[in-house]
Structures are given as C-alpha cells and as structure tokens.
C-alpha positions as CSV (number, residue, x, y, z in Angstrom):
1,X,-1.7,-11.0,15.6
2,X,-1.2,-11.8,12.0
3,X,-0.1,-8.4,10.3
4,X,-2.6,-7.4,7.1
5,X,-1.7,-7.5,3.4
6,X,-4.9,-4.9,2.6
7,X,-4.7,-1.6,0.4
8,X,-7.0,1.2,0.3
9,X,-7.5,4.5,-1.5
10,X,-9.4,7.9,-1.1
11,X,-10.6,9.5,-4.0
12,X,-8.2,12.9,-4.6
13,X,-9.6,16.0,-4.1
14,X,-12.0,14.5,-1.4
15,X,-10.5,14.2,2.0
16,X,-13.9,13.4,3.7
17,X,-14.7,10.9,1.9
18,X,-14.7,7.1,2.9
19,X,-11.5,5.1,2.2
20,X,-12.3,2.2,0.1
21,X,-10.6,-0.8,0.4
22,X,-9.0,-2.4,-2.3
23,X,-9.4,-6.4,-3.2
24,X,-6.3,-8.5,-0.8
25,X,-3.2,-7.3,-2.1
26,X,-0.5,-10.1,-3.7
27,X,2.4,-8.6,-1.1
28,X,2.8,-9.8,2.1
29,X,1.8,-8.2,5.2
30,X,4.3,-6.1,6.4
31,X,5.6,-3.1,8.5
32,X,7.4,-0.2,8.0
33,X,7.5,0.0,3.9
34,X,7.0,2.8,1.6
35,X,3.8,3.1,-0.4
36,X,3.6,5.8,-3.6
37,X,1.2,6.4,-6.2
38,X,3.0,6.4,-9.4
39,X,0.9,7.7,-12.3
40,X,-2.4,5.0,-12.2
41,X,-0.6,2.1,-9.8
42,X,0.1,2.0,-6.6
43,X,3.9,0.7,-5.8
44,X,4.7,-0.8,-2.9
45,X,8.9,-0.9,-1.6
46,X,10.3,-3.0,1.2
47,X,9.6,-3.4,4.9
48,X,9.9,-5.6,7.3
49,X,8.2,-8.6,7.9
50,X,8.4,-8.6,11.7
51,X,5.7,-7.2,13.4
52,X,5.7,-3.6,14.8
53,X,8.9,-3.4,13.2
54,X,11.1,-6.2,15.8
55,X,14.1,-6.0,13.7
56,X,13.6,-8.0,10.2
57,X,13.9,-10.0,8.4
58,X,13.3,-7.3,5.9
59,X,11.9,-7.6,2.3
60,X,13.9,-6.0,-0.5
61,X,10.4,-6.3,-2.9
62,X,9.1,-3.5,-5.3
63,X,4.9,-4.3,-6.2
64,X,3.2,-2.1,-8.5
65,X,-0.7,-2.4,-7.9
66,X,-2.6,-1.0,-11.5
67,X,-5.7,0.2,-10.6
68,X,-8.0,2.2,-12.2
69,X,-9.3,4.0,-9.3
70,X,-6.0,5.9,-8.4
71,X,-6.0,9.4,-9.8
72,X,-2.5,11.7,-8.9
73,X,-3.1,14.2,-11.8
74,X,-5.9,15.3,-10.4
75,X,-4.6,15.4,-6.3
C-alpha cells in the first residue's frame, strides 16, 4: 500500500465541519512526522518513509505549505 502525500484542514472554530482536502502536497508520503500550523502555512518536519513506521529510512526535511485557508489567530 503506497502511503499518501495528501493534507487537509478544518476551518477553526468549527469542529463539525467537513475537513477539506488540500491540492497533493510536494512532500513525500510519510509516517510518523510532525505537522504545525505556523501563522498562515502549514509546516511539515521529518518522518519516516517506511510504512507504519518499520524503522526508516527517515527524512530530515522541513516543508512549509502557504495557504490561505489556514487561520491560527482565530482557533
């Protein structure tokens, strides 16, 4: 099973809403990373690129996704 490289977001303030996916990400699929919102991007750190997390090899990447829909101020 091929892991994804999709990204989604929920509109803050509106935690029965849909969540909406966003257009195919440039990262790689991965597993185990660590995904913030950082003012209007999204930034994506690390993870391994092994399924279900097997042991590695592991990424040492930092993506920053700008996208207008993101909106921490008002979470």
């Amino acid at each position: 099973v091929p892991m994804k490289h999709d990204a989604y977001y929920l509109d803050a303030g509106n935690a029965s809403a849909r969540w909406v996916r966003l257009p195919d990400a440039p990262w790689k699929g991965r597993y185990d990373y660590d995904m913030e919102i950082v003012g209007d991007a999204i930034v994506l750190v690390g993870g391994e690129a092994s399924l279900f997390g097997a042991g590695g090899p592991y990424f040492n990447d930092v993506w920053r996704l700008e996208s207008p829909m993101c909106d921490a101020g008002s979470a």
